[in-house]
mmCIF file of the N, C-alpha and C atoms, coordinates in Angstrom:
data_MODEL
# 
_entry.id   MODEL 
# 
loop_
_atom_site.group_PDB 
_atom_site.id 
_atom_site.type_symbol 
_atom_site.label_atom_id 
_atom_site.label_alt_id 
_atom_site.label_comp_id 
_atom_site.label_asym_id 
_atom_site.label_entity_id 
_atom_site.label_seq_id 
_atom_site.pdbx_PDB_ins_code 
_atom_site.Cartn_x 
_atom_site.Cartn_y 
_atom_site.Cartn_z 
_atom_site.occupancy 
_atom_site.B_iso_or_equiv 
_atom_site.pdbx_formal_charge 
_atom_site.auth_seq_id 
_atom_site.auth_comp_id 
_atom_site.auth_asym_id 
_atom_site.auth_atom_id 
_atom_site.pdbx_PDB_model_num 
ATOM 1   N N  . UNK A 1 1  ? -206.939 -171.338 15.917 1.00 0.00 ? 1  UNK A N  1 
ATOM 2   C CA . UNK A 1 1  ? -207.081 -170.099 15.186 1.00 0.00 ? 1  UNK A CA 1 
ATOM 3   C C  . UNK A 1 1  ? -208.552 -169.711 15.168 1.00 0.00 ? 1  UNK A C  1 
ATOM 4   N N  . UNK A 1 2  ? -208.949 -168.337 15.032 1.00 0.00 ? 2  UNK A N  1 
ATOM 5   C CA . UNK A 1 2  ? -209.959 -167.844 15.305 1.00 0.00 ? 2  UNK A CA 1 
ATOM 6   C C  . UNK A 1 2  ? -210.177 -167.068 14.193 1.00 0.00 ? 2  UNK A C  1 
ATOM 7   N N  . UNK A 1 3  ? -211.251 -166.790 13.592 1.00 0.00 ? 3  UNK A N  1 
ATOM 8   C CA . UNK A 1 3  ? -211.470 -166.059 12.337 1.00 0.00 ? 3  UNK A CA 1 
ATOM 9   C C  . UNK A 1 3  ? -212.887 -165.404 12.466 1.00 0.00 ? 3  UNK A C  1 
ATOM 10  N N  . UNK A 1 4  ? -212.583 -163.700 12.302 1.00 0.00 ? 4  UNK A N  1 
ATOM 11  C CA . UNK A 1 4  ? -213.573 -163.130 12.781 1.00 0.00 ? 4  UNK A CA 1 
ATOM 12  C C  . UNK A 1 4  ? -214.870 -163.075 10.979 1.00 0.00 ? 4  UNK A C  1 
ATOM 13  N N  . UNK A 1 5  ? -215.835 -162.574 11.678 1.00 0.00 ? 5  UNK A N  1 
ATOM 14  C CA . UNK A 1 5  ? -216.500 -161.812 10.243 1.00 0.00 ? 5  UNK A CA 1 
ATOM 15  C C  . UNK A 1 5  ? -215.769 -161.247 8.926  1.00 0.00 ? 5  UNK A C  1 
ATOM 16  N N  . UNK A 1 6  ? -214.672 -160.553 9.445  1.00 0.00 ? 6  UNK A N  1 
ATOM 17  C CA . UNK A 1 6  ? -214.511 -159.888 8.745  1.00 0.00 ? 6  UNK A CA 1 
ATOM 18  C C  . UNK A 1 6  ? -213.177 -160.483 7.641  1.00 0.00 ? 6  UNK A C  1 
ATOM 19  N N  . UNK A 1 7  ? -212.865 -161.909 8.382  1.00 0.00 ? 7  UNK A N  1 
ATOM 20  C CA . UNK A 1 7  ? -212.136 -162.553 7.631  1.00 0.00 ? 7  UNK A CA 1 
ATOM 21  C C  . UNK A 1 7  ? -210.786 -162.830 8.237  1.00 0.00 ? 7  UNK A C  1 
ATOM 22  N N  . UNK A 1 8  ? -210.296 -161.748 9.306  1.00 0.00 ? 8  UNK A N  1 
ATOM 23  C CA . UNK A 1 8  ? -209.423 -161.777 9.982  1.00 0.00 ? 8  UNK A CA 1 
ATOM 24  C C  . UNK A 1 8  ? -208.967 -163.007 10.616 1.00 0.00 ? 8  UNK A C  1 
ATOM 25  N N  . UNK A 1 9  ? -207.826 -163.064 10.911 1.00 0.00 ? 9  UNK A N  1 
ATOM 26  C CA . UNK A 1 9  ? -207.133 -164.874 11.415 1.00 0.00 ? 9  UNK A CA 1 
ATOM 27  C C  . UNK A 1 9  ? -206.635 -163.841 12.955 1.00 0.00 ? 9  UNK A C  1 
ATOM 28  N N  . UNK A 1 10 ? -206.873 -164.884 14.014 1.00 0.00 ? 10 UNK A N  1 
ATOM 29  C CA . UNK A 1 10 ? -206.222 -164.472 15.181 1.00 0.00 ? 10 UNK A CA 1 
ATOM 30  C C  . UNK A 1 10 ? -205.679 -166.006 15.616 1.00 0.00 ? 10 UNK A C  1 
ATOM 31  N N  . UNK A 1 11 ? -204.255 -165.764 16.429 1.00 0.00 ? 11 UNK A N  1 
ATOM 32  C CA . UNK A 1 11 ? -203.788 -166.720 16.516 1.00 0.00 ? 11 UNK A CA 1 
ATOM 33  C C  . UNK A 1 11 ? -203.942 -166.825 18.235 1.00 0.00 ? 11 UNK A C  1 
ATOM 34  N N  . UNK A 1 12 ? -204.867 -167.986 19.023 1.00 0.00 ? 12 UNK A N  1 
ATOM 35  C CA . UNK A 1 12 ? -205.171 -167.341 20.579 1.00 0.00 ? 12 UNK A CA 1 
ATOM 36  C C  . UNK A 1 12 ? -204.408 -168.369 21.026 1.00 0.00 ? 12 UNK A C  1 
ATOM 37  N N  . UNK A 1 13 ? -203.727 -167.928 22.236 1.00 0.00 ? 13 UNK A N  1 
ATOM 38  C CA . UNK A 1 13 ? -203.243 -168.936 23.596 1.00 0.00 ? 13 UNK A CA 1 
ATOM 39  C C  . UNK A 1 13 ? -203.551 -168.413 24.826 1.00 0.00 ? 13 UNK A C  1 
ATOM 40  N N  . UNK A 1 14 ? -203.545 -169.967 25.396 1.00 0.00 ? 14 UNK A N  1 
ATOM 41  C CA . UNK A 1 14 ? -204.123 -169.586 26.727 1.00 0.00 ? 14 UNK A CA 1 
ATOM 42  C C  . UNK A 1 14 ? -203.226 -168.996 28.084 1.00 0.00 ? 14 UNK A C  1 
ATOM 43  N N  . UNK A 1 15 ? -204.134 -168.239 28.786 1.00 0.00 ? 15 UNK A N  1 
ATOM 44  C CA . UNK A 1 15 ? -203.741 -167.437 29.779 1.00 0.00 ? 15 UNK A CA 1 
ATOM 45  C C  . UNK A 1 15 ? -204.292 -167.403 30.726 1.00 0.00 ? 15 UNK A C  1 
ATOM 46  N N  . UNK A 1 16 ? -204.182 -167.161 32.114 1.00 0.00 ? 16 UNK A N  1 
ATOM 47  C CA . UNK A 1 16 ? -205.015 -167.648 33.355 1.00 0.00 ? 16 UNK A CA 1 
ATOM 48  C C  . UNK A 1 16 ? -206.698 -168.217 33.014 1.00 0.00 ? 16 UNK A C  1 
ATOM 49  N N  . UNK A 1 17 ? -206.494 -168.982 31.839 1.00 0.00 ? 17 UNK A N  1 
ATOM 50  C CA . UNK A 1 17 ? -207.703 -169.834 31.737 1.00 0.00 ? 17 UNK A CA 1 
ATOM 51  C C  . UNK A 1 17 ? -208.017 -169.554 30.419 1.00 0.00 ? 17 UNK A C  1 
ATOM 52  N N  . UNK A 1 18 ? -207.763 -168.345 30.022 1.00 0.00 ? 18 UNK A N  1 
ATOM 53  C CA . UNK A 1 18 ? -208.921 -168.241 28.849 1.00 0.00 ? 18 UNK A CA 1 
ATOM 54  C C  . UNK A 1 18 ? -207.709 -168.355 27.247 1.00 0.00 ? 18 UNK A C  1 
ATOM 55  N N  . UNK A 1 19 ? -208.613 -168.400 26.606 1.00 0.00 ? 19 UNK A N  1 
ATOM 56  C CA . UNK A 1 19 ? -207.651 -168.073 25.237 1.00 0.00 ? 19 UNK A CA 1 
ATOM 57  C C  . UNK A 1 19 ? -207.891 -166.410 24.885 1.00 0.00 ? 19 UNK A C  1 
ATOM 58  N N  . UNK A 1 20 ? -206.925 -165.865 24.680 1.00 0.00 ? 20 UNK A N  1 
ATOM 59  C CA . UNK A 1 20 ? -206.641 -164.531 24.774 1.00 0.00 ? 20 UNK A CA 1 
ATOM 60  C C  . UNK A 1 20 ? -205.744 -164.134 23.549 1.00 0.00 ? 20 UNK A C  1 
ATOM 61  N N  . UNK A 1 21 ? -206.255 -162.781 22.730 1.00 0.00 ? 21 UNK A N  1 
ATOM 62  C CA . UNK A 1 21 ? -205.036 -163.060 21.200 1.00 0.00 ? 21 UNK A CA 1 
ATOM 63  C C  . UNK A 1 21 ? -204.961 -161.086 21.407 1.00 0.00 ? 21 UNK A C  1 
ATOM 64  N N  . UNK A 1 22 ? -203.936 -160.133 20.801 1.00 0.00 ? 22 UNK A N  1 
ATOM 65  C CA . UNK A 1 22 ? -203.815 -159.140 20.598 1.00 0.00 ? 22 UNK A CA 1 
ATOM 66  C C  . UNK A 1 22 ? -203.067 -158.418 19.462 1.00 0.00 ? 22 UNK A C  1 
ATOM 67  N N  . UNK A 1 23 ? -204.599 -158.325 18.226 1.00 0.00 ? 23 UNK A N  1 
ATOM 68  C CA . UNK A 1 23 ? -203.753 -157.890 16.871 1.00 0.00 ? 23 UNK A CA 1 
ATOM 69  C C  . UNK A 1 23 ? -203.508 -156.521 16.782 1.00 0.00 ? 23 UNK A C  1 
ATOM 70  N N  . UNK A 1 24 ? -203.287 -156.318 15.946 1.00 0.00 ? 24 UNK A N  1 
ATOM 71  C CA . UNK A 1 24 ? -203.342 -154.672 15.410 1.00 0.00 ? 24 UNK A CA 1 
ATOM 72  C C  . UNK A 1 24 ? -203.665 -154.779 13.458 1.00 0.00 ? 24 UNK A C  1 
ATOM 73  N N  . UNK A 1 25 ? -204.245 -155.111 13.218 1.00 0.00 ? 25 UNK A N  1 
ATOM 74  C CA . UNK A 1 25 ? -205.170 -155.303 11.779 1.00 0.00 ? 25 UNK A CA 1 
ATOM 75  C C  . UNK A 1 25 ? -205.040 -153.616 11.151 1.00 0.00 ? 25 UNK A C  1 
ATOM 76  N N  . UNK A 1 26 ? -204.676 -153.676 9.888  1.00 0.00 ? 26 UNK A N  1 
ATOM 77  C CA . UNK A 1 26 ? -205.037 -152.393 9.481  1.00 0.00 ? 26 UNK A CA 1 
ATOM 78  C C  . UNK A 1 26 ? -206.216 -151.876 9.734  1.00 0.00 ? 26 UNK A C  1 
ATOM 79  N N  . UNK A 1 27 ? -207.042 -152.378 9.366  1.00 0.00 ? 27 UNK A N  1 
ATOM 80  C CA . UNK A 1 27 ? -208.490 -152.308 8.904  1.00 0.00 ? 27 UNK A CA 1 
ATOM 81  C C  . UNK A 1 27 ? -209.283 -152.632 10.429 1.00 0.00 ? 27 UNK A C  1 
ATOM 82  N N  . UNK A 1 28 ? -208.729 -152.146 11.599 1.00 0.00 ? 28 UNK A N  1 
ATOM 83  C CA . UNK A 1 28 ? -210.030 -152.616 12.624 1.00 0.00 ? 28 UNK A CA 1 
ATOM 84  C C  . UNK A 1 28 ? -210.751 -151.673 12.824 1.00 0.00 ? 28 UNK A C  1 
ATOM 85  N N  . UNK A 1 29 ? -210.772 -150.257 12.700 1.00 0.00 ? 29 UNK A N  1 
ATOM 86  C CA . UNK A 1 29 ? -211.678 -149.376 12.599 1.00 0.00 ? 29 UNK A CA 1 
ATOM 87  C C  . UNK A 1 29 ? -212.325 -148.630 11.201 1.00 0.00 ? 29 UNK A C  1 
ATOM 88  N N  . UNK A 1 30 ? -213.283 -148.389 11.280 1.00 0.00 ? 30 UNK A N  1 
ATOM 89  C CA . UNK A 1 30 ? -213.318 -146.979 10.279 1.00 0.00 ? 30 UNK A CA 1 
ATOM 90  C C  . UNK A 1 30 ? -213.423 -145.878 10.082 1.00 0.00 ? 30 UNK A C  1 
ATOM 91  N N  . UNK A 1 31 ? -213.245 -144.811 9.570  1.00 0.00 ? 31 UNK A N  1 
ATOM 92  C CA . UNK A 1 31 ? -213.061 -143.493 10.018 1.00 0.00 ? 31 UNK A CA 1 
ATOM 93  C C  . UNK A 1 31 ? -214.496 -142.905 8.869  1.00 0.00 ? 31 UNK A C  1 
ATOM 94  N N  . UNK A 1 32 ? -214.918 -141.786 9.389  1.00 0.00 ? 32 UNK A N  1 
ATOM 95  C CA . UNK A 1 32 ? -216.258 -141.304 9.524  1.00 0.00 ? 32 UNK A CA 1 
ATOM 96  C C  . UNK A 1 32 ? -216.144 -141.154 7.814  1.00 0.00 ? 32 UNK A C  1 
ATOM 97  N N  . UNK A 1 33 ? -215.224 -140.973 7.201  1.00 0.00 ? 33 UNK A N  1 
ATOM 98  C CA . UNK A 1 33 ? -215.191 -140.751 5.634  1.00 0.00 ? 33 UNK A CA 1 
ATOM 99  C C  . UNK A 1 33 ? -214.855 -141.990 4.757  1.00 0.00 ? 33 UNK A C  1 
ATOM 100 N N  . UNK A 1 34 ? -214.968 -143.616 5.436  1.00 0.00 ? 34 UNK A N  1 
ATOM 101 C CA . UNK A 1 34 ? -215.053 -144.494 5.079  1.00 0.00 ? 34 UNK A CA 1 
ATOM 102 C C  . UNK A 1 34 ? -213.472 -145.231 5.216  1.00 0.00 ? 34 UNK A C  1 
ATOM 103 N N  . UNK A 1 35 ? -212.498 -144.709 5.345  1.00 0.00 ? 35 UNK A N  1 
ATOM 104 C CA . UNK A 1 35 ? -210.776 -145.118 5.595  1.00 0.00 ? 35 UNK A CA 1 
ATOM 105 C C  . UNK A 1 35 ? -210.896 -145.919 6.041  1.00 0.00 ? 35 UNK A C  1 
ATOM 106 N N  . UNK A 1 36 ? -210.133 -147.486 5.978  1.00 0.00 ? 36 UNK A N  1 
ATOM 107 C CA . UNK A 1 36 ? -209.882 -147.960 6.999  1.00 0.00 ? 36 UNK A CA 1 
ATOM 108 C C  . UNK A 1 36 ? -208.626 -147.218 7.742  1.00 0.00 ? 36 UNK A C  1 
ATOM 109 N N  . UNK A 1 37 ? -208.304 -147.721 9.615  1.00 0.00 ? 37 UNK A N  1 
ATOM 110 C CA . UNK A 1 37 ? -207.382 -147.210 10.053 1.00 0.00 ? 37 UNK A CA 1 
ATOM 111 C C  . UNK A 1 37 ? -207.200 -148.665 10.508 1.00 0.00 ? 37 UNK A C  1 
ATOM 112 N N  . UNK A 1 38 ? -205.483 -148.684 11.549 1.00 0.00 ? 38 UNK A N  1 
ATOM 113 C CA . UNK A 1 38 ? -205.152 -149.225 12.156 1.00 0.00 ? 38 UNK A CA 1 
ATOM 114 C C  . UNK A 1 38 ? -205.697 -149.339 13.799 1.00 0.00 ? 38 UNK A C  1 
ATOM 115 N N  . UNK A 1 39 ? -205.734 -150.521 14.615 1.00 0.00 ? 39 UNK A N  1 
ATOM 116 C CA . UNK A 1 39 ? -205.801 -150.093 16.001 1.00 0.00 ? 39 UNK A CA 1 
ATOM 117 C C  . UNK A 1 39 ? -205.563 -151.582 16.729 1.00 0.00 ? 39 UNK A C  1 
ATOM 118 N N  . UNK A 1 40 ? -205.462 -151.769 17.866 1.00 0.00 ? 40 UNK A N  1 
ATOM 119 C CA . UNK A 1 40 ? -205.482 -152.680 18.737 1.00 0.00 ? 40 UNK A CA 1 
ATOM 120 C C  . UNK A 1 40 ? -206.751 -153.692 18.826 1.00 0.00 ? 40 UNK A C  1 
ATOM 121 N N  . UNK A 1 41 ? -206.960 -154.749 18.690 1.00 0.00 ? 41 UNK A N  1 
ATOM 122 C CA . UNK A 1 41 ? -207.956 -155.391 19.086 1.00 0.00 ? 41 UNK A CA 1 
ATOM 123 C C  . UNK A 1 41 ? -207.478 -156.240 19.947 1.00 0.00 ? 41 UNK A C  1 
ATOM 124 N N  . UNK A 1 42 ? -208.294 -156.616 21.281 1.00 0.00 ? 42 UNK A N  1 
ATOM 125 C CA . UNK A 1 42 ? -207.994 -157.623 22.211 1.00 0.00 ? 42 UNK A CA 1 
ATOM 126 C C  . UNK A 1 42 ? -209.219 -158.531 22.331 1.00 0.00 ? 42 UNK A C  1 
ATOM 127 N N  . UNK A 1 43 ? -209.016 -159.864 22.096 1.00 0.00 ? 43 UNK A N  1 
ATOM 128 C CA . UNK A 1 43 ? -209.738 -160.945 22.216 1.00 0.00 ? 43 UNK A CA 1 
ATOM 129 C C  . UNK A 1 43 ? -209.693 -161.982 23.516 1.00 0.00 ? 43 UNK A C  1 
ATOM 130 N N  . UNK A 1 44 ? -210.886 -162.528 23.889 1.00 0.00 ? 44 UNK A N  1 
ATOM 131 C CA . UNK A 1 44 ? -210.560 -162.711 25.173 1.00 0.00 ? 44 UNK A CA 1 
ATOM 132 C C  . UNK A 1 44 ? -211.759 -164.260 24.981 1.00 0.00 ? 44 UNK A C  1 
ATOM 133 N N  . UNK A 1 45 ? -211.463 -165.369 25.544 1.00 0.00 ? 45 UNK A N  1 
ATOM 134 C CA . UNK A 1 45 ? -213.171 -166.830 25.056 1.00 0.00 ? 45 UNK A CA 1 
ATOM 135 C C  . UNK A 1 45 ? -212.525 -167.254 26.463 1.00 0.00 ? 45 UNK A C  1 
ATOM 136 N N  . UNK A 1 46 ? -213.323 -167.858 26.820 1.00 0.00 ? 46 UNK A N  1 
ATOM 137 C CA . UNK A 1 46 ? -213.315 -168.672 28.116 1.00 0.00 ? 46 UNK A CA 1 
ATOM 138 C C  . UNK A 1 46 ? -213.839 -169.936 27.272 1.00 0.00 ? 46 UNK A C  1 
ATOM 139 N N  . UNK A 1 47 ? -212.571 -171.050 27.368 1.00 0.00 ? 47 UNK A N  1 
ATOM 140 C CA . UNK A 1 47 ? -212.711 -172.155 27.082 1.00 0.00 ? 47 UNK A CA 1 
ATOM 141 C C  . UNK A 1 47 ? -214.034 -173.051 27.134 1.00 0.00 ? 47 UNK A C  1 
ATOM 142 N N  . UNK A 1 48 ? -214.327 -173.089 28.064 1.00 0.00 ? 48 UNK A N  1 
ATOM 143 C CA . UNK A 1 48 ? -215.520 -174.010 28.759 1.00 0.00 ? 48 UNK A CA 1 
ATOM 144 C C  . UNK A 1 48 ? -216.889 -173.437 27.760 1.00 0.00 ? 48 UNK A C  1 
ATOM 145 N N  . UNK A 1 49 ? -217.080 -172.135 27.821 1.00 0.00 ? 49 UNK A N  1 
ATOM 146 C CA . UNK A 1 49 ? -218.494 -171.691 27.232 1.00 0.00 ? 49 UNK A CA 1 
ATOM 147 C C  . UNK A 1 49 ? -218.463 -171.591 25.663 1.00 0.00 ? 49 UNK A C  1 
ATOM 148 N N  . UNK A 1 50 ? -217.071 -170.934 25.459 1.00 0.00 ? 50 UNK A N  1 
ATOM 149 C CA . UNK A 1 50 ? -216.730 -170.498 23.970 1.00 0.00 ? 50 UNK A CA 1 
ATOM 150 C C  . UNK A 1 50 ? -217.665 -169.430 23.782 1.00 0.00 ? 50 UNK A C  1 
ATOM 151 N N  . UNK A 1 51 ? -217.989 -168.197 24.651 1.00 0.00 ? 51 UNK A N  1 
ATOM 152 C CA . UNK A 1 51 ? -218.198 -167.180 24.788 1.00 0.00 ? 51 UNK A CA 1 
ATOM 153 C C  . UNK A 1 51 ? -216.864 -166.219 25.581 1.00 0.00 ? 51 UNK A C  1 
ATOM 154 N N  . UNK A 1 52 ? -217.179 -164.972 24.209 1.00 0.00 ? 52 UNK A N  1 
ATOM 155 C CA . UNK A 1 52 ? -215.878 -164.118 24.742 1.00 0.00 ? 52 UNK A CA 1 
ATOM 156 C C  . UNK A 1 52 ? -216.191 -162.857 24.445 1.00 0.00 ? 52 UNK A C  1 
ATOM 157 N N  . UNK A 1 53 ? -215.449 -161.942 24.482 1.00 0.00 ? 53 UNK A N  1 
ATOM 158 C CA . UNK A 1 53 ? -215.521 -160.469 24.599 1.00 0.00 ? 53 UNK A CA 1 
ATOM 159 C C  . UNK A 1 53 ? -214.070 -159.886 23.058 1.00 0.00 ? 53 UNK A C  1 
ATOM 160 N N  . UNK A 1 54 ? -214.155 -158.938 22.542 1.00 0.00 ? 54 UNK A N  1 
ATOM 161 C CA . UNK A 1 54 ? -213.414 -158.361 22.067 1.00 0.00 ? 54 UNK A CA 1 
ATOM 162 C C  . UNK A 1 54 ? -213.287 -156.783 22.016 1.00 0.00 ? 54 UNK A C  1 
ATOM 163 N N  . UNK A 1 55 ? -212.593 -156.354 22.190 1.00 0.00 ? 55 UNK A N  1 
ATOM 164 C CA . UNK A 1 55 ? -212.343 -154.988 22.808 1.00 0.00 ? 55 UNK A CA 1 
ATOM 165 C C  . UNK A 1 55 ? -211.386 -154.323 21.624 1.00 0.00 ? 55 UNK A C  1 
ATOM 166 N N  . UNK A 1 56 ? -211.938 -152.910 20.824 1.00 0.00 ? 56 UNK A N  1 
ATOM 167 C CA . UNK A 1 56 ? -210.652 -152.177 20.124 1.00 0.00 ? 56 UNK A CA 1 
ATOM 168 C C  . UNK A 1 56 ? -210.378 -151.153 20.789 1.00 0.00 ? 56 UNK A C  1 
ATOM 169 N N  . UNK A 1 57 ? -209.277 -150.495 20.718 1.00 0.00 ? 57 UNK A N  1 
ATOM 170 C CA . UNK A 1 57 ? -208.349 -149.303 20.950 1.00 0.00 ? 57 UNK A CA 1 
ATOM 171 C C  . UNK A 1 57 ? -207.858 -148.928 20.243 1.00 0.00 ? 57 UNK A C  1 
ATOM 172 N N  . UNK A 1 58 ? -207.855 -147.579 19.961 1.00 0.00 ? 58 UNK A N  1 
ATOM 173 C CA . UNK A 1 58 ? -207.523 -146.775 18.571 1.00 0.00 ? 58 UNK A CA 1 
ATOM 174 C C  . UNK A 1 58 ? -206.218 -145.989 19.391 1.00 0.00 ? 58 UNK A C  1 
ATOM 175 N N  . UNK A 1 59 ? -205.413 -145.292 18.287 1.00 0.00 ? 59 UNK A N  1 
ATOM 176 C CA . UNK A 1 59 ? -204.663 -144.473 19.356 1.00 0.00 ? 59 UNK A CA 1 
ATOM 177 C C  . UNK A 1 59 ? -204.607 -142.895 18.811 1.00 0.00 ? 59 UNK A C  1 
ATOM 178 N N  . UNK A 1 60 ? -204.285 -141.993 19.195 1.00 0.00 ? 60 UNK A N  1 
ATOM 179 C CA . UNK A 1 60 ? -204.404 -140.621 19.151 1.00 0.00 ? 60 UNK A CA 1 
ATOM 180 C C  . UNK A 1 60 ? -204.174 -140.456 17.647 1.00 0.00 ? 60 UNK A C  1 
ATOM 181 N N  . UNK A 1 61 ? -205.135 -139.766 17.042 1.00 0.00 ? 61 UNK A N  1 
ATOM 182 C CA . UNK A 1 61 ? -204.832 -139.359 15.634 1.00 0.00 ? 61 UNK A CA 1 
ATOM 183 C C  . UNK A 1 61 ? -205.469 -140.326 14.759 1.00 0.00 ? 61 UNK A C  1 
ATOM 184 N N  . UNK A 1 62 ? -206.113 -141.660 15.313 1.00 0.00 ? 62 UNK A N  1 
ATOM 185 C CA . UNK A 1 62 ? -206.513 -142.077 14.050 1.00 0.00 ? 62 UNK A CA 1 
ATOM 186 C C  . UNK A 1 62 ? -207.499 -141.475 13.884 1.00 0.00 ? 62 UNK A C  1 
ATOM 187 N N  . UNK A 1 63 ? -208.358 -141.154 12.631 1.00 0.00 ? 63 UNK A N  1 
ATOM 188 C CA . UNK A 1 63 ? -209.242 -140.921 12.268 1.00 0.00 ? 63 UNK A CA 1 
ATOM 189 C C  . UNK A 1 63 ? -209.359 -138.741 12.820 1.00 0.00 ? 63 UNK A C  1 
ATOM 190 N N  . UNK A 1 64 ? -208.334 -138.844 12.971 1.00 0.00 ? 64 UNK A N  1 
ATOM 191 C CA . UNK A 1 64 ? -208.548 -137.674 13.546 1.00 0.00 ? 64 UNK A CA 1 
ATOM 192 C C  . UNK A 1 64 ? -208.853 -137.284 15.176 1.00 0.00 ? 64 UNK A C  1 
ATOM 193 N N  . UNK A 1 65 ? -209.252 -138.287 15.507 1.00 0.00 ? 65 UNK A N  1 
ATOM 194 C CA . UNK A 1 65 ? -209.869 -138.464 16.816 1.00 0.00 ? 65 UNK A CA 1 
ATOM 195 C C  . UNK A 1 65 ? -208.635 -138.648 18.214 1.00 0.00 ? 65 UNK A C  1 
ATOM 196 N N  . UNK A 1 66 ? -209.247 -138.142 19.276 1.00 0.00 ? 66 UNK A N  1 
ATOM 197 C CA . UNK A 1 66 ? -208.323 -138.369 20.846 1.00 0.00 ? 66 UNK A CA 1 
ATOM 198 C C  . UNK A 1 66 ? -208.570 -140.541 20.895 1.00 0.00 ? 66 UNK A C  1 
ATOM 199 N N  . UNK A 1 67 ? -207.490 -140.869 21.450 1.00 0.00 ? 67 UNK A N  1 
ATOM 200 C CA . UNK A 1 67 ? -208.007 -142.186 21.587 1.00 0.00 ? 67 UNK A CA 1 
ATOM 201 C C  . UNK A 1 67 ? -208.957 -142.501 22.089 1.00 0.00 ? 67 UNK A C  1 
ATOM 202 N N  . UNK A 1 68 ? -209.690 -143.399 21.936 1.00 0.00 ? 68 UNK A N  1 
ATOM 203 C CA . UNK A 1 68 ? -210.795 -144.256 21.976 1.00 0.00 ? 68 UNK A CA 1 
ATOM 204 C C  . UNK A 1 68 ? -210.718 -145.675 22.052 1.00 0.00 ? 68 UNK A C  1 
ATOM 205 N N  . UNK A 1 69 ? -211.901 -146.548 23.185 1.00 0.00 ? 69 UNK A N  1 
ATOM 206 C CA . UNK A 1 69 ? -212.154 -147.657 23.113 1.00 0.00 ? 69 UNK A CA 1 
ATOM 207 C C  . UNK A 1 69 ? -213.272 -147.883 22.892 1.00 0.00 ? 69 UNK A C  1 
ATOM 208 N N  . UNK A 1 70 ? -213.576 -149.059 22.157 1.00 0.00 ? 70 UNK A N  1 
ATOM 209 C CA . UNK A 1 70 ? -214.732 -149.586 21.467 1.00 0.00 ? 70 UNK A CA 1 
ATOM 210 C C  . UNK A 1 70 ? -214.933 -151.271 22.280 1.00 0.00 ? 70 UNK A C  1 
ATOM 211 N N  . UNK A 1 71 ? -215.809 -151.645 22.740 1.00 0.00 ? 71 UNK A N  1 
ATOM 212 C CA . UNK A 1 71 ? -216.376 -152.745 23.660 1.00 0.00 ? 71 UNK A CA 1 
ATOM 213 C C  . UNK A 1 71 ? -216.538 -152.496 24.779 1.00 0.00 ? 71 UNK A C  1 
ATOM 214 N N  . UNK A 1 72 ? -216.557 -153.740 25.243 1.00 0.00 ? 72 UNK A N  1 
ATOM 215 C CA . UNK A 1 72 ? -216.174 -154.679 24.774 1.00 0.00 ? 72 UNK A CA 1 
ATOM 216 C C  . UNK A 1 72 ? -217.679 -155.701 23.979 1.00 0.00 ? 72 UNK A C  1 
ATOM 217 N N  . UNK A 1 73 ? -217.293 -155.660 23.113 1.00 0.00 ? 73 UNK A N  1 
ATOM 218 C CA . UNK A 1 73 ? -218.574 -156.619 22.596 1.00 0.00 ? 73 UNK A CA 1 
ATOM 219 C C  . UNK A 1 73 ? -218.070 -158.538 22.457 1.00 0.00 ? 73 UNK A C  1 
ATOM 220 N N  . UNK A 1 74 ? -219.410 -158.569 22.645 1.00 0.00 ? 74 UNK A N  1 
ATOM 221 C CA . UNK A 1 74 ? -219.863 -160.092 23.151 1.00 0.00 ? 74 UNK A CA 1 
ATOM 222 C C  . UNK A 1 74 ? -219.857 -161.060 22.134 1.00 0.00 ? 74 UNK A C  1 
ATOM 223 N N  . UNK A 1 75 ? -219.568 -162.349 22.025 1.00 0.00 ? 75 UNK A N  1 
ATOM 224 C CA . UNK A 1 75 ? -219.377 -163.417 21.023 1.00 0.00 ? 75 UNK A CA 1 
ATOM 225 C C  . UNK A 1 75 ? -220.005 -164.675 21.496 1.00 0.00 ? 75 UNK A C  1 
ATOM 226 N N  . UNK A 1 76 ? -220.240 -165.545 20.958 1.00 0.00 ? 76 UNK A N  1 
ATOM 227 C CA . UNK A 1 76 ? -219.903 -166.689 21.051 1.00 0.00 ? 76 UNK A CA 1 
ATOM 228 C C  . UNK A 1 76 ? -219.622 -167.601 20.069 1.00 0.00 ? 76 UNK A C  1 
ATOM 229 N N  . UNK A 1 77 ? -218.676 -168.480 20.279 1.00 0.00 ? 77 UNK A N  1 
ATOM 230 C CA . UNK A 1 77 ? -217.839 -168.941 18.968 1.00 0.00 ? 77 UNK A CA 1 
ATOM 231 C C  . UNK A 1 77 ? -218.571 -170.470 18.446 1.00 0.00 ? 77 UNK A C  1 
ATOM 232 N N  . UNK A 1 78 ? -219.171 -170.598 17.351 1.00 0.00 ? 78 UNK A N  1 
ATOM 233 C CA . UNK A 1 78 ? -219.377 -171.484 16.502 1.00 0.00 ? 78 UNK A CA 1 
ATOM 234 C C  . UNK A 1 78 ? -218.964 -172.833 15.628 1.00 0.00 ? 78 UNK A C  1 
ATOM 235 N N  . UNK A 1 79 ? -218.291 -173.670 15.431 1.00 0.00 ? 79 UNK A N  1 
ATOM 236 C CA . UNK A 1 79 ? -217.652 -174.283 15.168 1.00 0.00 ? 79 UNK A CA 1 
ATOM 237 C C  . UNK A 1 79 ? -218.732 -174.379 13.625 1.00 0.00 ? 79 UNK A C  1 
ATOM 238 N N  . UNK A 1 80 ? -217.698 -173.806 12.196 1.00 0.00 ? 80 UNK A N  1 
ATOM 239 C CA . UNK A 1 80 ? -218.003 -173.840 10.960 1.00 0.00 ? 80 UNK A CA 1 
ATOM 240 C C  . UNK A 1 80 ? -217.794 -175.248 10.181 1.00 0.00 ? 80 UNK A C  1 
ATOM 241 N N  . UNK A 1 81 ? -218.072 -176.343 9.882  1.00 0.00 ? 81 UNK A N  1 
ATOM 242 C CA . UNK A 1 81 ? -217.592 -177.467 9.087  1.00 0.00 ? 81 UNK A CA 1 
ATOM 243 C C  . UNK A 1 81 ? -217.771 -177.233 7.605  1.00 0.00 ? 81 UNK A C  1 
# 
């Protein structure tokens, strides 16, 4: 399990190598008047480095807006004790 900043739990399995997870979180965007909205997030770590990418996608209408993608932004994962 993977747990972003924001508190979020992603549950990842692996896929032609990497661990790979795809939520839809209420709260993955925000809209210009502070809302949270709903949208797609795709998570992506390559085992070996524990560096990964996460990518959102909104879909038509949230926020008012035509769809949109956001990333992919860059990680690397930490191990918290």
């Amino acid at each position: 399990m993977f747990t972003s900043h924001s508190a979020a739990n992603y549950d990842l399995h692996l896929s032609n190598g990497r661990w790979v997870a795809t939520v839809n979180p209420p709260d993955a965007v925000h809209c210009k008047d502070g809302t949270p909205a709903q949208a797609t997030v795709t998570i992506s770590v390559d085992p070996a480095t524990l560096t990964g990418t996460s990518t959102t996608s909104s879909a038509t209408g949230v926020c008012g807006d035509p769809p949109m993608t956001y990333g992919p932004d860059r990680f690397t994962l930490t191990k918290v004790s």
